[in-house]
DRENLODREN-993470 format. One record per residue (C-alpha): x, y, z. Coordinates in steps of 0.001 Angstrom, whole numbers, plus 500000, padded with zeros to 6 digits. Layout:
% residues N
ZADO_c1_c2_c3
ZADO_X_Y_Z
...
This chain:
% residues 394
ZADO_c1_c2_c3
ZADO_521814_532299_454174
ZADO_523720_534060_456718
ZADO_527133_533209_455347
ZADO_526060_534839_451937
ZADO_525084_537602_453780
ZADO_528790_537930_455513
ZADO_529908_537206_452604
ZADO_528607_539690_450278
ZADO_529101_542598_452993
ZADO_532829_541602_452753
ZADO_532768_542273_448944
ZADO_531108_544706_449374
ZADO_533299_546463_451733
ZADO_536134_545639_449427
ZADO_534710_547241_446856
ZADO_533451_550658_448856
ZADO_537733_549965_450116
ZADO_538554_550365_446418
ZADO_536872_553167_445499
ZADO_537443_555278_448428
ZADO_541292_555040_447655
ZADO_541180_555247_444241
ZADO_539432_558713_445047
ZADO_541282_559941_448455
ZADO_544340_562116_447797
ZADO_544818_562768_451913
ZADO_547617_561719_453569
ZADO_548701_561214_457233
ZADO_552097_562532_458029
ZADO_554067_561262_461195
ZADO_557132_564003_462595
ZADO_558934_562883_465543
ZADO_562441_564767_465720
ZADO_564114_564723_462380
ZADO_561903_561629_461249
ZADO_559000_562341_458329
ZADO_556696_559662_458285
ZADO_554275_560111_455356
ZADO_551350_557643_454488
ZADO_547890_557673_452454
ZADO_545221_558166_454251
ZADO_543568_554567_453268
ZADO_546625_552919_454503
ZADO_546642_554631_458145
ZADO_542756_553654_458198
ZADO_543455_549812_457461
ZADO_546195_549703_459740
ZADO_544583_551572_462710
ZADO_542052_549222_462448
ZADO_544127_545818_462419
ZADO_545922_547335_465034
ZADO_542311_547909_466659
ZADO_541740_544723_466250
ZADO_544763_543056_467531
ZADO_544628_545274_471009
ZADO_541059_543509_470985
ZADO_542225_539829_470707
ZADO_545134_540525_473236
ZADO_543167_541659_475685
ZADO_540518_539232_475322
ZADO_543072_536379_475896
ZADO_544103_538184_478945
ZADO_540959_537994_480357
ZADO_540360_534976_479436
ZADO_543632_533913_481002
ZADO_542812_535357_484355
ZADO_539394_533700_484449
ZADO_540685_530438_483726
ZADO_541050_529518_487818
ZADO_537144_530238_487930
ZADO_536258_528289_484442
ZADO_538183_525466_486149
ZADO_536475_525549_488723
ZADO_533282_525658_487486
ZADO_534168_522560_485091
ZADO_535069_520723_488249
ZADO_531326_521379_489208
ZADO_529679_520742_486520
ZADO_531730_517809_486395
ZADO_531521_516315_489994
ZADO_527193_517280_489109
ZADO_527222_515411_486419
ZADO_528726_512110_488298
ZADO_526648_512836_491230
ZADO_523644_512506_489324
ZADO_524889_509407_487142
ZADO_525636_507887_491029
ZADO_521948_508395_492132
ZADO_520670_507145_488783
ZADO_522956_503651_489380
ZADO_521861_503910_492789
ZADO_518312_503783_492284
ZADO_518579_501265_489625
ZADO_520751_499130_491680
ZADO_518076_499084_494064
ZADO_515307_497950_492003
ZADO_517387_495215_490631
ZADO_518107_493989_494572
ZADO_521661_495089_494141
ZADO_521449_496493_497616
ZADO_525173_496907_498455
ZADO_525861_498780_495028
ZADO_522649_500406_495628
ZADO_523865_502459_499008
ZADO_527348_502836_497720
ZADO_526265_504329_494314
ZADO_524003_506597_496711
ZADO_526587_507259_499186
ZADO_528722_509169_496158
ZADO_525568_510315_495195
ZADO_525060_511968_498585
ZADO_528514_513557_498621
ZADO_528392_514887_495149
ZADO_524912_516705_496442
ZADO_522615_515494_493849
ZADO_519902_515554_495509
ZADO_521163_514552_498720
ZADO_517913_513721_500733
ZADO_516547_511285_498133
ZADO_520302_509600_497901
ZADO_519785_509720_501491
ZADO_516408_507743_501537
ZADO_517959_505435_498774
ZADO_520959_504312_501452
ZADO_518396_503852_504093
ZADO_516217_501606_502299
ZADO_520003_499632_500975
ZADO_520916_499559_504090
ZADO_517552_498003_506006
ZADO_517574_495272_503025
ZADO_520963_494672_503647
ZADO_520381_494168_507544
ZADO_522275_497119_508763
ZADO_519845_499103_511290
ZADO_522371_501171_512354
ZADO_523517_502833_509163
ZADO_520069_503005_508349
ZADO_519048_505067_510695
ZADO_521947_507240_510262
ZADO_520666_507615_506779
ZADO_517369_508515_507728
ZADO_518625_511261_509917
ZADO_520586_512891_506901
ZADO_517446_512671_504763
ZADO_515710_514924_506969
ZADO_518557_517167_507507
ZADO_518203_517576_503982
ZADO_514502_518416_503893
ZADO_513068_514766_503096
ZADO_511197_514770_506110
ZADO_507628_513217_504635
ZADO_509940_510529_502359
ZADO_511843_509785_505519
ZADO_508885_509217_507648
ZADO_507012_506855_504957
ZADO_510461_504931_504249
ZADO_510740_504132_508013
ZADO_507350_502948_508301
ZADO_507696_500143_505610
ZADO_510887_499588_506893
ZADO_508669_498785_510483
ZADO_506331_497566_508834
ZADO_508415_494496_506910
ZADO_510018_494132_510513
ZADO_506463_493730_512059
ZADO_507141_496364_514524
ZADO_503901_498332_514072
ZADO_503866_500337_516990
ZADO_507038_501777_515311
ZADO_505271_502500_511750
ZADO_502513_504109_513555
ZADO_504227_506537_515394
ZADO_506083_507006_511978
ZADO_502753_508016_509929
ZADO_501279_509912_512858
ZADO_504003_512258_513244
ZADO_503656_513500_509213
ZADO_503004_517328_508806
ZADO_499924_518260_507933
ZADO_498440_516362_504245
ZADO_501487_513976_504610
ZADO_499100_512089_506680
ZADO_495993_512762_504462
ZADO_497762_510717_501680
ZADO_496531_507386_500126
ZADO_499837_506173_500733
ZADO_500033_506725_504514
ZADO_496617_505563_504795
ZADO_497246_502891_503114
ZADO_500690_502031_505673
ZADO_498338_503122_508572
ZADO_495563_500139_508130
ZADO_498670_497726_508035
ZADO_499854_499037_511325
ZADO_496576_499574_512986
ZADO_495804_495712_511789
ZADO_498825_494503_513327
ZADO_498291_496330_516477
ZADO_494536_494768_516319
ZADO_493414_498532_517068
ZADO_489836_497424_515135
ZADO_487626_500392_515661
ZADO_490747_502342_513683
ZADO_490915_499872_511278
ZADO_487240_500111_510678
ZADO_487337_503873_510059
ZADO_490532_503315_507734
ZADO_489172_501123_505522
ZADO_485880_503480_505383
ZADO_487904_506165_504071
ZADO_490228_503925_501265
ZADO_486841_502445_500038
ZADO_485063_505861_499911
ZADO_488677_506981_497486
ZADO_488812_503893_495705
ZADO_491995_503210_497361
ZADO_490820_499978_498185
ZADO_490201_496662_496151
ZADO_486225_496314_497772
ZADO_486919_492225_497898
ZADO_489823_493433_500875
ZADO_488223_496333_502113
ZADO_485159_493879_502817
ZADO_487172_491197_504407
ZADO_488668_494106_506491
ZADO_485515_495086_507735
ZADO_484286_491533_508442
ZADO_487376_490487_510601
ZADO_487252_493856_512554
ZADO_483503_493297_513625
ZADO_484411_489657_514238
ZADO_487731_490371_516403
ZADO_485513_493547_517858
ZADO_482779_490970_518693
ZADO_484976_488820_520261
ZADO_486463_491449_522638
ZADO_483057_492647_523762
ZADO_481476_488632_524734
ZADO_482948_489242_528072
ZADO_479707_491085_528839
ZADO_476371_490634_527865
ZADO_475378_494471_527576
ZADO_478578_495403_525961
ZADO_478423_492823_523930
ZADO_474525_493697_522665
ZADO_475654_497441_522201
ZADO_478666_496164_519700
ZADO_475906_493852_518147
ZADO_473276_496957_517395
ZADO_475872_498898_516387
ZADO_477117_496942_513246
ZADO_475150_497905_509819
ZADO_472992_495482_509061
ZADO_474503_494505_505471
ZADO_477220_493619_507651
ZADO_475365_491829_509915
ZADO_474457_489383_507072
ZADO_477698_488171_506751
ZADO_478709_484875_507576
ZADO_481482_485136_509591
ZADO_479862_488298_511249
ZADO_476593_486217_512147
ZADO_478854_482944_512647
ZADO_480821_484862_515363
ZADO_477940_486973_516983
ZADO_475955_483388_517394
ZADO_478725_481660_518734
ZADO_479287_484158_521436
ZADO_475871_484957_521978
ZADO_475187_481615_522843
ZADO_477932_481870_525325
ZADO_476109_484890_527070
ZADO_472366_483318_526904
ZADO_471302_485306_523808
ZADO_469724_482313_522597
ZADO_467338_484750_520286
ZADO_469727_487036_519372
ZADO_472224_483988_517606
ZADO_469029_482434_516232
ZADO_468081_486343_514452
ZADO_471593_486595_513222
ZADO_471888_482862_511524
ZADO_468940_483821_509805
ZADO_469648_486802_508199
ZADO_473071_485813_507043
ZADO_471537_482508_505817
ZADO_468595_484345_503437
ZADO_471213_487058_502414
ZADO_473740_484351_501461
ZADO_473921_480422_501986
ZADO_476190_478978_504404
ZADO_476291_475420_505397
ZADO_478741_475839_508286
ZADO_476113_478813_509897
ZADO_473487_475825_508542
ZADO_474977_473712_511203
ZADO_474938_475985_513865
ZADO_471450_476536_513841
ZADO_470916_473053_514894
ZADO_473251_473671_517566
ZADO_470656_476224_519053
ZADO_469659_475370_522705
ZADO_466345_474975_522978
ZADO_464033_477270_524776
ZADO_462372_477478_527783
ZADO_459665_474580_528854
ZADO_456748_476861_527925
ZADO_457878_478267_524440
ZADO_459735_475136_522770
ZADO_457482_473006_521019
ZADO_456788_476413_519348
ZADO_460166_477449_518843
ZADO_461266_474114_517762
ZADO_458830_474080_515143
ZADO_459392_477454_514067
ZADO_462844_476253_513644
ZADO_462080_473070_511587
ZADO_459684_474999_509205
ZADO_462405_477859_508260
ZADO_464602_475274_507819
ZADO_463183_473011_505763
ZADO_462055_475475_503328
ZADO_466241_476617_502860
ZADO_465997_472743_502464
ZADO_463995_473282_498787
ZADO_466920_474990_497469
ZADO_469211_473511_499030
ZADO_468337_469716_499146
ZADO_471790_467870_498803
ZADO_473416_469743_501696
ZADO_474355_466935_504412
ZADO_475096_469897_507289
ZADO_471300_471277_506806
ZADO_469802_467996_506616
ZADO_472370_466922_510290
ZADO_470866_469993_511785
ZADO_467046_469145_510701
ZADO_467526_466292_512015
ZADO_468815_467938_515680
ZADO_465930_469897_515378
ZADO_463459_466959_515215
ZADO_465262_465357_517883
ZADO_464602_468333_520230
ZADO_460758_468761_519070
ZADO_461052_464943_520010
ZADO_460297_463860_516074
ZADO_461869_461188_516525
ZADO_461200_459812_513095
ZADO_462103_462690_511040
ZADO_464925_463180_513357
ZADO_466308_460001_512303
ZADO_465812_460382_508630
ZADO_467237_463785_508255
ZADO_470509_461934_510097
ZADO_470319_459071_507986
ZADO_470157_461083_504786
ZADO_472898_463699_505655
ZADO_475150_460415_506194
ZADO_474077_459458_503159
ZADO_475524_462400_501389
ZADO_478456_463125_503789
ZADO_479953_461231_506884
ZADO_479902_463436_509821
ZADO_481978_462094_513229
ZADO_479119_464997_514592
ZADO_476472_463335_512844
ZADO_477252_459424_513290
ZADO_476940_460738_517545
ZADO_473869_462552_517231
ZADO_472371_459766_515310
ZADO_473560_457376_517823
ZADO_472157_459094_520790
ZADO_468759_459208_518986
ZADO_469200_455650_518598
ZADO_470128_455221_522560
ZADO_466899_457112_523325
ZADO_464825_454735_521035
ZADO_466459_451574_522681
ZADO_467836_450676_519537
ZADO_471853_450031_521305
ZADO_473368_447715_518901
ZADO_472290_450094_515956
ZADO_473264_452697_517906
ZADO_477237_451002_518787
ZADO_477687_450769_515100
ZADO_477521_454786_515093
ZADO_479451_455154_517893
ZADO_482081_453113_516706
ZADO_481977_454812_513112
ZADO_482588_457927_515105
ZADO_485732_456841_516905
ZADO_486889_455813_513415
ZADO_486509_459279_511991
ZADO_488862_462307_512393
């Protein structure tokens, strides 16, 4: 449509052309001395303007011929832009693929071409850790935060510490972000990995609250987070019996009914005399959620003091023979009934319960508890043949 255009207002020039000359009878005379230069009017007007037109075109190809320094220049640019970018493309792919040497020499051109020189920067630094260079890697890092990628730096050398297992290294790394840098999933995320491997477990604790309450978290690892912090926190508190009491009360009690939680606080508070407090916690975490190996602890219980054990042992026996209606084939419940009888001095059920639990499983445990019962009935050559099958068991 727009040629038709052009090319009817050319036509129609022509024609208006035409008709003006056919019409004109002016003239445009030229004197210069004794010279007479005479010409129509429409032929000084058609040549003025191609001469018009020709000063036009000369002095646009001057122009253009003293800007051509600058439009080379440019091209050389745009040019060495365009391969800096196709260098941090290659580089970036190279490093997905593992091609770590091509990786930080694609982003070393990429980094002198200026496309985007702090992430070409980053790029080298991560080429350059796989590749087992720590020097040029953290010369890298420097010129990525020359370049403004101070956050991106940071991050990059905390995996890098983190994959080396120095995390003293990635935590200084993540703590030293400006400002929301540090508020990220991301760095959280790097943060619980550090604080884990510097076994700081109160921080890990408070870490993992804050990735659950996000969703940041799978819950199956955030809870087996949780659980191993208030074991390994239990653990470093059994060296006193207050302390250790205080780091009891203050786990939640869903927690608290965890078997490993419950295993561990038994195990030490059996260690510090809390005879009650390891009986309380095996049975909680056994009605919240079966057990055997927290099962066989709670025959392990000492018994009480003269006045309160027949009590206490039977108070034992009855809780656990009713877990032993729903759970009736489990050979550690049935071992520690029958350590239970043995210390409410039942001796017959004691010896049943052992009997049975070999039945199901052999215990090296078992076979010695059932031969000591067997001692203390004067039963010794029963009682050889279970201390024999013990030696024979791993």
């Amino acid at each position: 449509m727009k040629g038709l255009f052009w090319l009817l207002a050319v036509f129609a020039a022509a024609a208006a052309l035409a008709v003006f000359g056919h019409l004109d009878r002016g003239y445009v005379q030229f004197a210069y001395a004794d010279w007479r230069l005479e010409m129509s009017l429409l032929l000084y007007a058609v040549l003025a303007l191609l001469a018009f037109i020709a000063a036009f075109i000369a002095l646009r190809m001057l122009q253009h011929t003293l800007a051509l320094p600058a439009y080379v220049r440019v091209f050389r640019a745009r040019r060495r832009r365009e391969r800096a970018q196709a260098a941090l493309a290659a580089a970036l792919e190279a490093w997905l693929e593992g091609r770590y040497a091509r990786a930080e020499k694609e982003a070393t051109r990429a980094f002198e071409g200026e496309a985007a020189p702090g992430l070409a920067a980053i790029i080298a630094a991560r080429a350059s850790h796989e590749l087992g260079v720590p020097e040029k890697r953290e010369k890298w890092l420097e010129r990525a935060q020359d370049a403004g990628q101070r956050t991106a730096g940071m991050l990059s050398r905390a995996v890098m510490c983190l994959a080396e297992r120095d995390y003293g290294g990635a935590r200084d790394a993540l703590t030293s972000l400006p400002g929301s840098g540090a508020r990220h999933i991301a760095t959280m995320r790097l943060l619980l990995r550090a604080e884990r491997g510097l076994r700081n477990w109160e921080e890990v604790l408070r870490l993992t609250a804050l990735l659950a309450k996000r969703d940041a978290i799978a819950p199956g690892i955030a809870e087996e987070y949780r659980v191993q912090a208030h074991v390994e926190l239990l653990a470093q508190s059994a060296a006193e019996r207050s302390a250790f009491e205080e780091r009891w009360r203050r786990i939640a009690s869903r927690e608290q009914a965890r078997a490993r939680v419950a295993g561990a606080a038994a195990r030490h508070g059996l260690a510090l005399g809390l005879t009650t407090l390891a009986r309380e916690a095996i049975e909680k975490a056994l009605a919240a959620d079966w057990a055997p190996a927290l099962a066989a602890l709670y025959g392990e219980l000492p018994q009480m003091e003269a006045g309160a054990r027949g009590d206490e042992a039977r108070r034992r026996i009855e809780r656990a023979e009713k877990w032993l209606l729903e759970h009736e084939a489990e050979p550690q419940l049935l071992a520690a009934l029958g350590r239970l009888c043995a210390h409410a001095e039942l001796w017959g059920k004691a010896q049943t319960y052992l009997e049975t639990s070999l039945s199901f499983e052999e215990s090296r445990a078992t076979h010695l508890e059932l031969a000591r019962l067997l001692d203390r009935l004067e039963r010794s050559s029963d009682a050889q043949q279970h201390y024999r099958r013990a030696a024979e068991l791993p």
